[in-house]
C-alpha positions as CSV (number, residue, x, y, z in Angstrom):
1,X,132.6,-43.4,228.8
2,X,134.0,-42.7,232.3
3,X,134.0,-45.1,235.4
4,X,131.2,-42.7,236.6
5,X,129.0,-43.1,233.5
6,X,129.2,-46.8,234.3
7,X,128.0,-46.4,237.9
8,X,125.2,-44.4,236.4
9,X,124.2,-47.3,234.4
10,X,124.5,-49.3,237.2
11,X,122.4,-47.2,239.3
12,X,119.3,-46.8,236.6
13,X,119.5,-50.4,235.9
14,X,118.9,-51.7,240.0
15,X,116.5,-48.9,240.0
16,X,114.1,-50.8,237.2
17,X,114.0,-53.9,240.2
18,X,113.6,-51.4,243.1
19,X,117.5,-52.0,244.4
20,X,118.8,-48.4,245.5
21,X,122.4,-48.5,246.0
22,X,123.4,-47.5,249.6
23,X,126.4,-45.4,248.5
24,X,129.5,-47.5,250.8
25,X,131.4,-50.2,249.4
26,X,132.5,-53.3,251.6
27,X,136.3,-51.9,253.4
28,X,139.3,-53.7,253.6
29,X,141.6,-55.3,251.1
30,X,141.2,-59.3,251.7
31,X,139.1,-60.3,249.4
32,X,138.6,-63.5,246.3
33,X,136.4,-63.0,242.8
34,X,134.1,-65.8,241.3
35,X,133.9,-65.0,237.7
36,X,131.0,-66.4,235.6
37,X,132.4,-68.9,233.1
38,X,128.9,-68.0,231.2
39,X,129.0,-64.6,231.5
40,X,132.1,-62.6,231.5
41,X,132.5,-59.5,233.2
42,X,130.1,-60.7,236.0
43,X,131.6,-62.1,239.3
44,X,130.4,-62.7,243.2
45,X,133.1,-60.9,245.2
46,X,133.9,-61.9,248.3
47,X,135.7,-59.7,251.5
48,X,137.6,-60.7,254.2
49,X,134.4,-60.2,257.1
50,X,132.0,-62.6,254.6
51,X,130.0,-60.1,253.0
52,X,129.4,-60.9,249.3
53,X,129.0,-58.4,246.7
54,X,128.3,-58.8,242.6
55,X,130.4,-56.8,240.8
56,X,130.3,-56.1,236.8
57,X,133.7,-55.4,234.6
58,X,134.6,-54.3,231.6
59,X,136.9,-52.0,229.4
60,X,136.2,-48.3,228.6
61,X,138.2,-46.2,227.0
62,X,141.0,-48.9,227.0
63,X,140.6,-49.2,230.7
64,X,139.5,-52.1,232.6
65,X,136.6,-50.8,235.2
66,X,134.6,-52.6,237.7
67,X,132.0,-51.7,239.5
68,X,130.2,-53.0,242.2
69,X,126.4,-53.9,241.6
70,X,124.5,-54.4,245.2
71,X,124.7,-57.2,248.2
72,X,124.3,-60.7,247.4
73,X,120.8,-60.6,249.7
74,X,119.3,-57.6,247.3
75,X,119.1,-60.5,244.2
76,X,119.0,-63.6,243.2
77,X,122.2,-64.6,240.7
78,X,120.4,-65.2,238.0
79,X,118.6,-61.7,238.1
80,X,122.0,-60.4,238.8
81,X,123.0,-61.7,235.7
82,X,120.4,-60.0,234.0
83,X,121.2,-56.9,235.2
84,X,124.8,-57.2,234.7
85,X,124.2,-58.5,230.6
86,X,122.4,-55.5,230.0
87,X,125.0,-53.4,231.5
88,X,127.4,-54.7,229.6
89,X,125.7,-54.5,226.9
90,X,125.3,-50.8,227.2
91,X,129.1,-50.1,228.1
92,X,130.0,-52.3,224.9
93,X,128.0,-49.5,222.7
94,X,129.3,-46.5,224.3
95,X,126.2,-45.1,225.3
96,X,126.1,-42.8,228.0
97,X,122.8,-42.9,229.8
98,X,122.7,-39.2,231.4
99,X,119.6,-37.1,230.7
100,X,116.4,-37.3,228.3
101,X,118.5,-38.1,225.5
102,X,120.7,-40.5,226.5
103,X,117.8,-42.0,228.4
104,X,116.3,-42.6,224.9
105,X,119.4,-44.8,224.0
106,X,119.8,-47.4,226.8
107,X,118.5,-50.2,224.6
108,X,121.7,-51.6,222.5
109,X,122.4,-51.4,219.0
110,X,120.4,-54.3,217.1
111,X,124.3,-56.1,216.6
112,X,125.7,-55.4,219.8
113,X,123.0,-57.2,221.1
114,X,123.2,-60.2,218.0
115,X,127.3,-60.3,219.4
116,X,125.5,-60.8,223.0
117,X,123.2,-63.2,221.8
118,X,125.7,-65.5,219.5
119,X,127.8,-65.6,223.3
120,X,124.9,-67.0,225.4
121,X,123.2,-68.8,222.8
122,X,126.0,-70.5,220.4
123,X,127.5,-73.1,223.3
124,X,123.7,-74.5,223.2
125,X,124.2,-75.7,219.6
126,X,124.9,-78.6,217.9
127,X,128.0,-78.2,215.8
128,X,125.7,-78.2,212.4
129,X,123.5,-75.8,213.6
130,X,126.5,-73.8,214.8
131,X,128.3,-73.5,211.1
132,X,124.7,-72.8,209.7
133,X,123.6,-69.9,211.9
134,X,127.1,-68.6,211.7
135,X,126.6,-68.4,207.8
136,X,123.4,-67.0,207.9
137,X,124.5,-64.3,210.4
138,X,127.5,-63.6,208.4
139,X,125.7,-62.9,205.0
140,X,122.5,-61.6,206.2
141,X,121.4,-60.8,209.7
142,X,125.6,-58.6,210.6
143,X,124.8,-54.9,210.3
144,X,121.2,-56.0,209.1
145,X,119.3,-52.7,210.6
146,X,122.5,-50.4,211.0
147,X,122.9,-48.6,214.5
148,X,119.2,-48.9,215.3
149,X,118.6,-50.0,219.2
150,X,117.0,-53.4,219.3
151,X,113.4,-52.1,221.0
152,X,113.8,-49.7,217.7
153,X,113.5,-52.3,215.1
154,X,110.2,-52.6,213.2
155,X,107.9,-55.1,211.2
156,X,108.7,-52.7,208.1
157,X,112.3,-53.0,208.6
158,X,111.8,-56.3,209.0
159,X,109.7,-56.5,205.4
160,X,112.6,-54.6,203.5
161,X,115.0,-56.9,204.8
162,X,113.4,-60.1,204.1
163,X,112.6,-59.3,201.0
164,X,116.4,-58.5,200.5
165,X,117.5,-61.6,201.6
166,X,114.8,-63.3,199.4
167,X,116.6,-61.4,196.3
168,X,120.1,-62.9,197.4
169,X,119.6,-66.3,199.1
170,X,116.2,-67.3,197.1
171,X,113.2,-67.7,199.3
172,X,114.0,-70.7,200.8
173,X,116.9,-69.0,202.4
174,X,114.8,-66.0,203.2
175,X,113.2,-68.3,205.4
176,X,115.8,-69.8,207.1
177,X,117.2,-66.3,207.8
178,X,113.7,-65.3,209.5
179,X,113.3,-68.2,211.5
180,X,116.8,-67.4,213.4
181,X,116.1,-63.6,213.4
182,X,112.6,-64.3,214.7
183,X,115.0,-66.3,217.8
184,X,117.1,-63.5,218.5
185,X,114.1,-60.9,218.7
186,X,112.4,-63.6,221.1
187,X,115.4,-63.3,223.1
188,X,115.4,-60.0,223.2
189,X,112.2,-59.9,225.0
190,X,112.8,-63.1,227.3
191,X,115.8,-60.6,228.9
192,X,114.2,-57.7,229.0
193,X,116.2,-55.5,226.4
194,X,112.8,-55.3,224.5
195,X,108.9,-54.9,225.3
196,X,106.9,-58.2,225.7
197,X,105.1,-59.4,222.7
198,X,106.7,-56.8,220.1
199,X,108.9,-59.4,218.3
200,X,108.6,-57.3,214.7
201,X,109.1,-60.9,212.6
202,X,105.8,-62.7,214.1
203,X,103.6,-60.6,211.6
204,X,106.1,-61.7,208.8
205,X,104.6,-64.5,205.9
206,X,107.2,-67.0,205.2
207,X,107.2,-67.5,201.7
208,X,105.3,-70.7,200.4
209,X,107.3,-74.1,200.3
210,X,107.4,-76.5,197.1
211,X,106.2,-79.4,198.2
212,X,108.1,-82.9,196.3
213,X,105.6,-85.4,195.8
214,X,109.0,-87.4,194.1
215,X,108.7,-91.0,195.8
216,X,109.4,-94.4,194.2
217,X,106.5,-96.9,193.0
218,X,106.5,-100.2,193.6
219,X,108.6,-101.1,189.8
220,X,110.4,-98.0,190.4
221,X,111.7,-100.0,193.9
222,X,112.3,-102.8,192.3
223,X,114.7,-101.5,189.5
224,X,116.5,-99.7,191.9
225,X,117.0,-102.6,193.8
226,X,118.4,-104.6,190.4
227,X,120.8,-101.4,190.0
228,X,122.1,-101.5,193.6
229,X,122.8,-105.2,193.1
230,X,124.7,-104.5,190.1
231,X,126.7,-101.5,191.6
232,X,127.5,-103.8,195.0
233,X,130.6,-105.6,194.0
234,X,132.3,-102.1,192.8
235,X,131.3,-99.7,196.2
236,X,129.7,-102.1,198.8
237,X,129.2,-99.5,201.5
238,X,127.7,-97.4,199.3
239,X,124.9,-99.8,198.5
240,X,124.8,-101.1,201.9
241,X,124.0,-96.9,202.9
242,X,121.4,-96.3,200.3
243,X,119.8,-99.9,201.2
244,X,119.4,-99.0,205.2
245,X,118.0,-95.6,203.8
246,X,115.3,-97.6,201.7
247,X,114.1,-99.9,205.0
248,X,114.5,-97.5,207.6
249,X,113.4,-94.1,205.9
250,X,116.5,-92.1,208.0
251,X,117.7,-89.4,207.1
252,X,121.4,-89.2,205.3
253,X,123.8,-88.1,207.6
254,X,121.7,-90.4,210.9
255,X,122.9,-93.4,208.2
256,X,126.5,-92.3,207.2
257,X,127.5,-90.8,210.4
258,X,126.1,-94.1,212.5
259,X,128.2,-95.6,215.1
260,X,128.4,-99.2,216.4
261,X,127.7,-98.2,220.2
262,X,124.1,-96.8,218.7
263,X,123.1,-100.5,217.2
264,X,121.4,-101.6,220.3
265,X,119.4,-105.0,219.8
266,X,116.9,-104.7,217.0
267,X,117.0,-100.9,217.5
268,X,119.3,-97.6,216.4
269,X,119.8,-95.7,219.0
270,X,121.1,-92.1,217.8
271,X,122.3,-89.5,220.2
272,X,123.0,-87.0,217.7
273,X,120.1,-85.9,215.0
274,X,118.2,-83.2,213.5
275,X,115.3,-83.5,216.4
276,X,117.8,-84.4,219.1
277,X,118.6,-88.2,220.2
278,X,115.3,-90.5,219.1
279,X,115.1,-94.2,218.5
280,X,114.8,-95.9,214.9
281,X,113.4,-99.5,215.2
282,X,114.9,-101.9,212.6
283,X,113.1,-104.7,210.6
284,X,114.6,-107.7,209.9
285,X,116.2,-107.1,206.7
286,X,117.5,-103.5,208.0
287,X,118.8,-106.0,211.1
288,X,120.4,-108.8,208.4
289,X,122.3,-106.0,206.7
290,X,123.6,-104.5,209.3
291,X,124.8,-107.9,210.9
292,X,126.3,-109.0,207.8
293,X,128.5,-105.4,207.9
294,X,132.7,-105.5,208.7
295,X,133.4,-104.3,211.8
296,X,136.9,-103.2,212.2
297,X,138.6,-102.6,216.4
298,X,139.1,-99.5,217.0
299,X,136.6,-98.0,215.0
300,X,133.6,-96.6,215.8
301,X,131.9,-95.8,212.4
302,X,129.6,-98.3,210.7
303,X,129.9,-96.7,207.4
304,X,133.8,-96.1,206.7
305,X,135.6,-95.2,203.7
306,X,138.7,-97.0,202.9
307,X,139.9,-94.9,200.4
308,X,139.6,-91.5,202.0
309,X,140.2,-93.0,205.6
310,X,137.7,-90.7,206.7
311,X,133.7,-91.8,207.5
312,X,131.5,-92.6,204.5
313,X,129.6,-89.8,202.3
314,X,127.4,-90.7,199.7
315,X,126.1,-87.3,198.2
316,X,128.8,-87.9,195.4
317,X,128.4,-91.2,194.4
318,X,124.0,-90.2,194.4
319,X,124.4,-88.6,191.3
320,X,126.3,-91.3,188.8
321,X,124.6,-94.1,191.0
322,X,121.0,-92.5,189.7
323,X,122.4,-91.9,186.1
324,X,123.2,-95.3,185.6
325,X,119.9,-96.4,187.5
326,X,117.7,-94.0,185.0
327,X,116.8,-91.8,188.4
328,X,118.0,-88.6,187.3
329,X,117.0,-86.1,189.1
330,X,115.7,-88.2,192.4
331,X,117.4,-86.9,195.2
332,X,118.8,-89.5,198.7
333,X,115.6,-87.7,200.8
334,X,113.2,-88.7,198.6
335,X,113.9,-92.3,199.7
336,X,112.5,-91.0,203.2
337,X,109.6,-89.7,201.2
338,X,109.4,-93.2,199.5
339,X,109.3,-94.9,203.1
340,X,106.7,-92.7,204.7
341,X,104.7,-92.5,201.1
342,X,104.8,-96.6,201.2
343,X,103.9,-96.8,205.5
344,X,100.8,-94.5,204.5
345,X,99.3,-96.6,201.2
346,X,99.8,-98.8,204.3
347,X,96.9,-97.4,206.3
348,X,99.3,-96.2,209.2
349,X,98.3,-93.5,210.4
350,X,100.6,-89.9,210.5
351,X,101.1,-89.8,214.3
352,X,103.0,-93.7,213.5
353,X,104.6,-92.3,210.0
354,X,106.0,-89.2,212.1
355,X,107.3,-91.5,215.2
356,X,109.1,-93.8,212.6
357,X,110.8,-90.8,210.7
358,X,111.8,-89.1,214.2
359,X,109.2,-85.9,213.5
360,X,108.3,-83.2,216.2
361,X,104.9,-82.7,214.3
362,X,102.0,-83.8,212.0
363,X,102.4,-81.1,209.9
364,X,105.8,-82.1,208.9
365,X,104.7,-85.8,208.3
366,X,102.2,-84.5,206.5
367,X,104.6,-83.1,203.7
368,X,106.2,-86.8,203.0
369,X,103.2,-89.0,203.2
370,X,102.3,-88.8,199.1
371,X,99.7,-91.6,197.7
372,X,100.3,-93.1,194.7
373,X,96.9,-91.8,192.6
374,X,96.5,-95.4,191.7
375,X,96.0,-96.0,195.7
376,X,93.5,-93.1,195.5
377,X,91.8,-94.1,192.4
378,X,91.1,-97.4,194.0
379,X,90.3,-96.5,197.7
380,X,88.1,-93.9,196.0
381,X,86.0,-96.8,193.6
382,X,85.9,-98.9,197.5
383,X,84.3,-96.1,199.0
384,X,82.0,-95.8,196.1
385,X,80.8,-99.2,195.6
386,X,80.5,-99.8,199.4
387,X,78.3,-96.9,199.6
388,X,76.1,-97.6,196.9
389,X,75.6,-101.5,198.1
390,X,74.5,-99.7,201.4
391,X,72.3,-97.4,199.8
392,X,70.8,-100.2,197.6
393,X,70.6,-103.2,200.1
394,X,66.8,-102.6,200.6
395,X,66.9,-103.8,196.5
396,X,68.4,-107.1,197.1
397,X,71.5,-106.1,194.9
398,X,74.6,-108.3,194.8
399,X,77.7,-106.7,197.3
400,X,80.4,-105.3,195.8
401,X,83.2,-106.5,194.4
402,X,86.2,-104.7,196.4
403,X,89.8,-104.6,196.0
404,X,92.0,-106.8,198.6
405,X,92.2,-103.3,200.7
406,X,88.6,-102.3,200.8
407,X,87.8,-106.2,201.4
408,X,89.2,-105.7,204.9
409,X,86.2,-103.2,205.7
410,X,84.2,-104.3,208.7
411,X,80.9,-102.6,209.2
């Protein structure tokens, strides 16, 4: 690609927002360069009589070229930097706009544009979210649809590939994969590299979910409870971990990776979880244990490991711990499915469940509130023998006998 293929690009891309380039560049050699720290290759130049330019560089050919894009006045910065990520974009592919055929090419490859995204997008993202989309683009979405231009990506392509990643990752991770794929395409049309509402992975069925109706009953809780007593004087911050799990139905790492400055009053204030910062209110006996935890100067995590040196992680002791306990099997998040299982035998209702677990929707609540079929069976016999005392007052019969649940009924 030559310096005057780039101005080409240039040229075609201000001419899709109605700038036409006036063919003379600012004179005079006095001038300073603003670089984006966001965006590089895109700066505001400015010359020595105050007239302020954007310019766009890059490399072609193993030459550094810049170009200058329009006036400051023409755009507004941030469509400037529109322009000037497509065009670098293009220039990063090697595509050379000129004519019919090359005019058929000025969308980027599918990863030059995934490369484009990870840049913008990546500095956004939470360091876990960071290692996990940078796994999943590794193994499954890197050279995913070949040399085929993002616009030219389809819902079949799309099909073969899920199905793909379904054969390597299992479906669970097929799904994963799709949901940051669907992103990136949704990306694609928020800046304009692709047509509005042709995201090729909307039409795409995520394979069903097993749901895990695994929660503890009430004797199930309390032999646990014996077990963690008996296991307290050999790994006390262990028990002390799976305990605030049990009373505040958290999820693993909001427990292990807490921090004193987040224990505010009777509250956990966490800046750093899978739904963003939220607030977990604590009861008393969540408030007791805590309280009755070492806190050591100079350190900031509640849950430390003396041993290792290094903050407290429970996902190996889990498995001996529920050995011993005859859990087998029962996994730490199904004590968040105990706690929301036990709020809704409760009678409190999902929107309460899902603000106590830190959910962004019902449906999600939805999935951990289980009932014990003993609940059912005897909110169901309630239901009956209210109904049929109604149906029968006008015959004098007797009122029902109801459990200490349906007896709180008020007509």
């Amino acid at each position: 690609m030559t310096a005057l293929t780039l101005q080409k690009i240039v040229s075609d891309s201000l001419a899709d927002v109605g700038v036409k380039l006036a063919g003379r560049r600012p004179a005079g050699k006095h001038r300073t360069t603003v670089w984006a720290e966001k965006l590089p290759g895109f700066g505001i130049r400015t010359y020595a009589s105050g007239r302020q330019v954007y310019i766009v560089q890059t490399k072609m050919a193993g030459r550094l070229r810049t170009v200058t894009l329009c006036n400051v006045r023409l755009l507004s910065q941030a469509k400037a930097k529109d322009i000037a990520r497509q065009i670098l974009l293009r220039a990063r592919s090697g595509q050379d706009p000129a004519g019919d055929r090359q005019q058929a090419r000025r969308i980027p490859p599918f990863d030059a544009f995934l490369q484009e995204y990870w840049e913008r997008m990546a500095p956004t993202w939470k360091a876990s979210t960071l290692k996990t989309h940078n796994t999943y683009r590794r193994r499954y979405l890197d050279g995913a649809f070949g040399q085929r231009a993002v616009d030219q990506v389809t819902r079949a392509d799309v099909a073969l590939w899920f199905a793909d990643v379904a054969e390597r990752a299992g479906r669970g991770g097929a799904n994963r994969a799709l949901d940051v794929l669907r992103t990136v395409f949704n990306k694609a049309e928020e800046w304009g590299i692709r047509p509005a509402s042709t995201n090729p992975t909307v039409s795409i069925q995520r394979y069903g979910q097993m749901r895990f109706a695994r929660f503890l009953r009430p004797e199930e809780l309390r032999a646990l409870g014996a077990t963690l007593e008996l296991e307290e004087a050999r790994a006390p911050m262990h028990v002390a971990a799976i305990h605030l799990l049990l009373v505040t139905g958290c999820r693993r790492r909001e427990i292990t990776g807490l921090l004193w400055p987040e224990i505010v009053g009777a509250r956990l204030k966490l800046t750093d979880t899978k739904t963003g910062p939220r607030t977990v209110w604590l009861g008393a006996e969540a408030q007791k244990l805590l309280h009755g935890l070492p806190r050591v100067e100079g350190r900031s995590h509640v849950f430390w490991n003396e041993r290792s040196q290094k903050p407290l992680d429970i996902k190996n002791f889990w498995p001996a711990f529920c050995k011993r306990a005859g859990f087998e099997g029962l996994r730490i998040h199904d004590l968040r499915h105990s706690f929301a299982s036990h709020a809704a035998a409760m009678s409190e209702t999902l929107p309460m469940i899902g603000q106590l677990l830190g959910h962004r929707s019902i449906q999600s609540t939805s999935r951990y509130a289980h009932l014990d079929d003993r609940d059912l069976q005897e909110t169901t016999e309630d239901i009956g023998n209210l109904i049929h005392a109604l149906c029968s007052a006008g015959l004098g019969a007797a009122p029902p006998a109801l459990s200490a649940k349906g007896a709180g009924y008020v007509r």
